[in-house]
LUMBAVO-448600 format. One line per 2 residues: their letters; for each residue x, y, z of N, C-alpha, C. Coordinates in steps of 0.05 Angstrom, whole numbers. Last residue first. Layout:
<rs>
a> X,Y,Z,X,Y,Z,X,Y,Z; ...
</rs>
This chain:
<rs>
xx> 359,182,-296,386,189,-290,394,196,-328; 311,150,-310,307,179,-304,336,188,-304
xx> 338,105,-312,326,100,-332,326,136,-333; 351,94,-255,372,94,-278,365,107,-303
xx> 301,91,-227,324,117,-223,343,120,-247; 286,43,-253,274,72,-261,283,94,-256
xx> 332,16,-229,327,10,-260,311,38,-267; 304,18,-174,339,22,-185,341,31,-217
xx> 254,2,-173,263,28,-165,289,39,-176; 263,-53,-188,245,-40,-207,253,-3,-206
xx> 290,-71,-147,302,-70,-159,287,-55,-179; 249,-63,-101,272,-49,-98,289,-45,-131
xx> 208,-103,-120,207,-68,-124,218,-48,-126; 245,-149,-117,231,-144,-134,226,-100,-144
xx> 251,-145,-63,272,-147,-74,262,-131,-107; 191,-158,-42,201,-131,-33,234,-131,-49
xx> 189,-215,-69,163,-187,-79,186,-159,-71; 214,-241,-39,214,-235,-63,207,-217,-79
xx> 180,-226,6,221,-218,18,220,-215,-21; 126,-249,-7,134,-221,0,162,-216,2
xx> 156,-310,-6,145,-289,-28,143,-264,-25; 162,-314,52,186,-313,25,174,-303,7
xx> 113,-316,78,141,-291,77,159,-294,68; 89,-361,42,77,-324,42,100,-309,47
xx> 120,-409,58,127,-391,37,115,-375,28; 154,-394,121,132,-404,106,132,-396,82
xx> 188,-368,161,202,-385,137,181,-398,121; 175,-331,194,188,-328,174,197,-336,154
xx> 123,-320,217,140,-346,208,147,-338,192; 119,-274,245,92,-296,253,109,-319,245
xx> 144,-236,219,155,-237,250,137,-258,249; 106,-240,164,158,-242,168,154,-249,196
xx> 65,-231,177,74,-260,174,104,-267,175; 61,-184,220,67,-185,200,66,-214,194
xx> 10,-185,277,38,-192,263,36,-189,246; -29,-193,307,-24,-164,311,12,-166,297
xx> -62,-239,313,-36,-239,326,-19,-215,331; -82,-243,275,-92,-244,292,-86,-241,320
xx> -48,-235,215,-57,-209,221,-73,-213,255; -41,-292,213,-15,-275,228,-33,-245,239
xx> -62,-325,182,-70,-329,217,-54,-301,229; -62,-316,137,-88,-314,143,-80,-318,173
xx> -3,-343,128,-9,-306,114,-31,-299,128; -9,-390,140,8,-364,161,-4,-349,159
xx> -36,-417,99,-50,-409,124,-34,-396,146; -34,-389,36,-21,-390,55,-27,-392,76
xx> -33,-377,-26,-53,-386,-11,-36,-394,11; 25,-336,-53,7,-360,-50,-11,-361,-29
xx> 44,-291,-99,35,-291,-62,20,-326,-63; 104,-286,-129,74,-291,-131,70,-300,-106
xx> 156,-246,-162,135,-254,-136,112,-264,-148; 143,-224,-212,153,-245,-220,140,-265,-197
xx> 94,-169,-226,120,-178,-215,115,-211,-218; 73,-147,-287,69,-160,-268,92,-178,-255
xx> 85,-113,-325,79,-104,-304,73,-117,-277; 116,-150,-368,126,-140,-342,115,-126,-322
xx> 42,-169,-388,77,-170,-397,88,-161,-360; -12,-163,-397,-3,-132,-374,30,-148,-381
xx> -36,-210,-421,-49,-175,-414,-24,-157,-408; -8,-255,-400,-13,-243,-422,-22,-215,-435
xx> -12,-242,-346,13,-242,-351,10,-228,-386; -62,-260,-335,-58,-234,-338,-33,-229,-344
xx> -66,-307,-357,-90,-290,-368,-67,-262,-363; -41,-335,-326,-33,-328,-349,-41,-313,-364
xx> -74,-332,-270,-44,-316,-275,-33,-314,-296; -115,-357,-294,-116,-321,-288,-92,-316,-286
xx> -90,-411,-296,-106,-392,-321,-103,-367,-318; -71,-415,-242,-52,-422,-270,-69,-401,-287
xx> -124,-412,-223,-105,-399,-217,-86,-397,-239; -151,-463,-241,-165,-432,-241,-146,-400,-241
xx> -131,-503,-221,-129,-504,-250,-135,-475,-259; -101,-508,-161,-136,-496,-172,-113,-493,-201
xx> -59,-514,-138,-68,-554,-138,-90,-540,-157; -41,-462,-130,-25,-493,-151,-42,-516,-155
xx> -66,-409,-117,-70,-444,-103,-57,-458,-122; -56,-351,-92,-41,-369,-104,-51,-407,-108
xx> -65,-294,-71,-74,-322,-62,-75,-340,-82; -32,-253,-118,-50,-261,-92,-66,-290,-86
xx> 6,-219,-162,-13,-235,-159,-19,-250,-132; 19,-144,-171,21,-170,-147,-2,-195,-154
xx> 43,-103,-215,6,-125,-214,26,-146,-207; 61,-35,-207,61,-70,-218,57,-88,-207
xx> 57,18,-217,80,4,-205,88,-28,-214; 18,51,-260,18,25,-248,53,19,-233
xx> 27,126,-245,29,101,-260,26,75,-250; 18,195,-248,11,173,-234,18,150,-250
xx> 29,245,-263,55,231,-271,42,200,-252; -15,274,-257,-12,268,-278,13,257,-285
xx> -72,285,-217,-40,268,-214,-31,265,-243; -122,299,-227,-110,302,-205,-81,298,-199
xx> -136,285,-276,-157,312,-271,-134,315,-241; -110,246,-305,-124,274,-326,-132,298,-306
xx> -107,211,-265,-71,217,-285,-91,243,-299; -146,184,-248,-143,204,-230,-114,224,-257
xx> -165,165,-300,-175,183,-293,-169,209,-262; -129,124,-296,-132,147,-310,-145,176,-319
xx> -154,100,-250,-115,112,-250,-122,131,-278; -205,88,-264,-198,109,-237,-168,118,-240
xx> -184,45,-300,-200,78,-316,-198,93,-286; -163,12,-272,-143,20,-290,-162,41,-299
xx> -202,-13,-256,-184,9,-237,-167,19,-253; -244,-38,-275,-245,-10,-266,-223,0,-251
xx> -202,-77,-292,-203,-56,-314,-214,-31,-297; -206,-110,-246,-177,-93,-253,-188,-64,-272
xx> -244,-140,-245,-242,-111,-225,-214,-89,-234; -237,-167,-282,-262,-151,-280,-258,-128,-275
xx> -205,-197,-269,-192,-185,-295,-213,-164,-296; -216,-227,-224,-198,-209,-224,-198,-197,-248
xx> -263,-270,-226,-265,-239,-234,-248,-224,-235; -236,-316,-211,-253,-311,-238,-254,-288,-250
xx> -170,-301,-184,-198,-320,-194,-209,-312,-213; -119,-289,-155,-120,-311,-173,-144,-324,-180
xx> -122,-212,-145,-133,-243,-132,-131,-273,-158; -75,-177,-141,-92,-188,-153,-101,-208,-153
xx> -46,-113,-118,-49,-142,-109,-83,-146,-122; -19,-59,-143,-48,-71,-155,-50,-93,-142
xx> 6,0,-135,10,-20,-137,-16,-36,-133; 16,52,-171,-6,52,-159,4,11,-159
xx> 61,122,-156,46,91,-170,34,84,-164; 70,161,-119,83,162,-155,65,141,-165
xx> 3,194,-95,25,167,-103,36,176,-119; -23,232,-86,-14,234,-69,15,218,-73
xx> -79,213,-119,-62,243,-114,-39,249,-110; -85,164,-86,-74,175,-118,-64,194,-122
xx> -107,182,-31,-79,163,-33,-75,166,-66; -154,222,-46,-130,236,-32,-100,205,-33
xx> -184,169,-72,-163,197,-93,-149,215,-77; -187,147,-34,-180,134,-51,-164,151,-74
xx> -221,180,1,-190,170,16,-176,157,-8; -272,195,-33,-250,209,-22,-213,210,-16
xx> -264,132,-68,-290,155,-44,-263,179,-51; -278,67,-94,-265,92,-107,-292,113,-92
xx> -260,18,-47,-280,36,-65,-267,62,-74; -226,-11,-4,-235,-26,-27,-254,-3,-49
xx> -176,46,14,-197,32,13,-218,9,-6; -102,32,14,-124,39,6,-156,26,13
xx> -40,41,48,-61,15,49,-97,37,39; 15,65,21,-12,74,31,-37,56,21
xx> 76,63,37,57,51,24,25,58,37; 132,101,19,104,103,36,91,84,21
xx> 212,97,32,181,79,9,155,92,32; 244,117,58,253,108,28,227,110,16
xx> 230,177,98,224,146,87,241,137,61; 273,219,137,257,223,116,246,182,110
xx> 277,233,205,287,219,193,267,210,156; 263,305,220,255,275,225,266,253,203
xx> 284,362,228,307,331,237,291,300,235; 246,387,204,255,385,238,262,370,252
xx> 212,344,150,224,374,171,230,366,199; 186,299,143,210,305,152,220,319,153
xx> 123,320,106,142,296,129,166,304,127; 108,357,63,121,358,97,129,356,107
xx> 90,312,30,99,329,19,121,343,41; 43,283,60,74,274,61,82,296,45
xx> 2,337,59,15,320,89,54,312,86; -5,338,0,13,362,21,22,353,47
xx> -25,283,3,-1,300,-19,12,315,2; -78,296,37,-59,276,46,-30,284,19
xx> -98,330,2,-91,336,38,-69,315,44; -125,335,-40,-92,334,-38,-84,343,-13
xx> -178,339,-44,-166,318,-63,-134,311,-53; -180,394,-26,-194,364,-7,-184,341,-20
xx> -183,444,-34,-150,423,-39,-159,399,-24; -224,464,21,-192,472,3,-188,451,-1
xx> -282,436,35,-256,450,43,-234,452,20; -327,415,34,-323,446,22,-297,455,26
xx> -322,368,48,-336,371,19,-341,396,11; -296,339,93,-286,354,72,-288,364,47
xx> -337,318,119,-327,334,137,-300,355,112; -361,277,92,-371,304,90,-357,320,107
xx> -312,249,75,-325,262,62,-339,283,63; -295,227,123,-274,249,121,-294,259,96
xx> -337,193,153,-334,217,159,-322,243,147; -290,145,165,-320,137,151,-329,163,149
xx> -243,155,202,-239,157,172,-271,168,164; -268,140,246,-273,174,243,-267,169,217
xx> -248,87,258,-275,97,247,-287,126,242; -178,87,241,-195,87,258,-230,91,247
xx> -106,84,228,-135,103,219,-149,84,239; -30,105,236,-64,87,237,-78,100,229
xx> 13,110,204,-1,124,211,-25,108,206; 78,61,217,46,70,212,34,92,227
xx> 147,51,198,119,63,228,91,55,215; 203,5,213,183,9,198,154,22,217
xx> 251,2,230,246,19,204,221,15,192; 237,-63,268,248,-42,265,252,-23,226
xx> 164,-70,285,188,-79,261,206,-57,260; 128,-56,311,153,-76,330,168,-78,306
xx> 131,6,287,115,-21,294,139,-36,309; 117,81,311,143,64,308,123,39,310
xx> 73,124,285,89,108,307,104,85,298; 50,186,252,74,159,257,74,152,276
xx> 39,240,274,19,220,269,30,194,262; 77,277,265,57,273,300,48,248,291
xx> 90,274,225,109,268,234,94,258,257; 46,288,184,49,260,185,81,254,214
xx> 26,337,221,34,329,216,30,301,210; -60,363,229,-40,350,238,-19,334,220
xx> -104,374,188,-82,387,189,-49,382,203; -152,356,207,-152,379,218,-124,384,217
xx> -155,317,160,-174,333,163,-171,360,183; -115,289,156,-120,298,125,-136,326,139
xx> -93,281,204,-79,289,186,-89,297,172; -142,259,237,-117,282,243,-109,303,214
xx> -143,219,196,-162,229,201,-147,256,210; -99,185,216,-93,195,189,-121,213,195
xx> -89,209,289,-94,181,263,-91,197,233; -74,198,358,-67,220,319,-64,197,303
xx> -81,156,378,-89,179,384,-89,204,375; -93,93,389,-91,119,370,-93,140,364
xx> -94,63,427,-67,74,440,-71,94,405; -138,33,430,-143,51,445,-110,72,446
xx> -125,-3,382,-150,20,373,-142,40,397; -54,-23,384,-88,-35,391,-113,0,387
xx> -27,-48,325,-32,-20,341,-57,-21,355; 2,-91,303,-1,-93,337,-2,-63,340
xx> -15,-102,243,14,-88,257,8,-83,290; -72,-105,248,-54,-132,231,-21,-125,239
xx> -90,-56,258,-89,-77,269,-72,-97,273; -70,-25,214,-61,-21,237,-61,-34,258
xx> -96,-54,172,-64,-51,175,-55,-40,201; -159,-39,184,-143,-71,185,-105,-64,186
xx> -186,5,192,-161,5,214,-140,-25,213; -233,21,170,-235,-5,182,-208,-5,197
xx> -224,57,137,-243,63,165,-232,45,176; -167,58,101,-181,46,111,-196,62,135
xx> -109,76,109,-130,99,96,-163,87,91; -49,75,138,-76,68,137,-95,89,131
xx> 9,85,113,-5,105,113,-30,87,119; 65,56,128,53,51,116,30,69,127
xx> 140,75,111,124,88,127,86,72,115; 207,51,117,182,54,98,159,59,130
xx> 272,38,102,253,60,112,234,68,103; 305,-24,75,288,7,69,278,19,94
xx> 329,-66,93,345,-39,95,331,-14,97; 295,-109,87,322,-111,66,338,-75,73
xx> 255,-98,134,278,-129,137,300,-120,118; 226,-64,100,244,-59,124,267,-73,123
xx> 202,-94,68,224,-79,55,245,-72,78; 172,-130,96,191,-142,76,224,-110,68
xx> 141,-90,113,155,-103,137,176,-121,119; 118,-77,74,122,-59,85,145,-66,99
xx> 88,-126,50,108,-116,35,123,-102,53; 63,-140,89,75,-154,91,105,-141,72
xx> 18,-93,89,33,-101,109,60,-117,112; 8,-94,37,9,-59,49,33,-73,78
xx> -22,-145,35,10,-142,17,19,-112,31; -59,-139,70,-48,-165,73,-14,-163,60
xx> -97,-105,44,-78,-96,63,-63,-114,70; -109,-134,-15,-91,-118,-10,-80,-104,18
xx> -130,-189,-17,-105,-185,-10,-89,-153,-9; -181,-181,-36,-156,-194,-59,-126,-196,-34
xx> -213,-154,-11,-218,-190,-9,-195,-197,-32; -258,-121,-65,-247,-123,-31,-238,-152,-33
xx> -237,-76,-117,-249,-97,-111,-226,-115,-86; -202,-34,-132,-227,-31,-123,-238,-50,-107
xx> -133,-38,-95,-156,-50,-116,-187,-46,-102; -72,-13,-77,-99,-4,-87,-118,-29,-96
xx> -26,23,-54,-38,-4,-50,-61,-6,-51; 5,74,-71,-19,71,-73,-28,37,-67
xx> 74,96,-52,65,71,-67,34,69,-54; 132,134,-67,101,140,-58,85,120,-73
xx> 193,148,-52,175,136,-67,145,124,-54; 234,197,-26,212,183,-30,192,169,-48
xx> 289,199,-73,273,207,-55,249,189,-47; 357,195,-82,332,180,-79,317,194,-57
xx> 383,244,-91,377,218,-114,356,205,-105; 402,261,-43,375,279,-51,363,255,-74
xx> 403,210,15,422,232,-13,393,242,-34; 392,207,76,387,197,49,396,218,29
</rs>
């Protein structure tokens, strides 16, 4: 990869659980692959859903992000390759639940995971285009070591009542991480999520927020999808589950989408 483009470091974030966000950590991940990128997705979850939902069964984890933040282990040791070609994961596991008090006196505990990928690819390892780092539903520890850590903070947003709720507290955690921990942190840009056309509810909040937030919000829109919901069971992406449903067209949209947002901001920095 030519020094121009470097890693881009993407936060898959919302406080509030149940919107879709490891659902997009995965699909996007495996979307970008499919278009060329080299992307690395970071599980930062206890719960281990993206590593799941990617056919990593629990017993084959054996350097997890835990490893990493906490006793120091490479992100290089800690990658494995998914059935999707160019694309790895560093799983996580139930030791995550733990990394608090196990790092509540230690050095630079906010920026373990920073300095990790900071690392990655010494000693011939093939560097990422994109990290997406599948976040916890709560603002803890693992939430500001993945901020810290991000250029951006990408937002999947549920099409209902409360989305506009949960958003705001996250937009004061990004600013608040941008004052005391990260100060070039920014929104990447507000994924809308489970989609229903036939709900009058949906239309509204998606205009609601369109009206709020203008271009931050990509054009993709994830729809209600019973692929999207059956695939993670299967230890699949929905791209490899059915490729032709229209969840994994929207994510292929979505992942064109970011690519191109990337191009325009290199330009913009150039």
């Amino acid at each position: 990869m030519s020094e121009a483009k470097k890693t881009r470091v993407l936060a898959v974030s919302n406080q509030k659980g149940g919107v879709g966000k490891t659902t997009t950590a995965i699909n996007l991940g495996t979307a970008l692959a499919a278009i060329g990128e080299r992307v690395l997705i970071v599980d930062m979850d206890p719960q281990g859903n993206a590593s799941t939902g990617l056919g990593v069964p629990r017993e084959t984890r054996r350097i997890t992000i835990y490893d990493v933040v906490v006793d120091g282990r490479s992100v290089d040791e800690a990658a494995v390759p998914t059935t999707v070609p160019g694309l790895d994961i560093v799983p996580a596991d139930a030791d995550m639940s733990g990394v608090e008090i196990e790092l509540s006196q230690a050095d630079r505990r906010s920026f373990r995971l920073r300095d990790a990928l900071a690392a990655q690819g010494a000693g011939g390892h093939t560097r990422y285009d994109y990290v997406l780092i599948d976040c916890p539903p709560s603002l803890n520890l693992l939430t500001l070591n993945a901020m810290a850590a991000a250029d951006a903070v990408l937002v999947p947003l549920q099409c209902e009542f409360f989305a506009l709720e949960g958003l705001t507290q996250l937009m004061k955690t990004v600013e608040m991480v941008r004052q005391s921990l990260n100060p070039v942190l920014e929104i990447q840009g507000l994924v809308l999520t489970m989609y229903d056309r036939r709900n009058a509810l949906s239309g509204q909040v998606a205009a609601d927020v369109r009206a709020h937030f203008g271009d931050k919000v990509y054009d993709a829109v994830i729809p209600r999808n019973v692929r999207v919901s059956e695939a993670p069971s299967f230890g699949k992406p929905v791209l490899i589950y059915d490729l032709k449903c229209s969840g994994s067209q929207a994510y292929l949209k979505l992942a064109r989408e970011v690519v191109a947002r990337e191009r325009q901001r290199r330009l913009i920095a150039a």
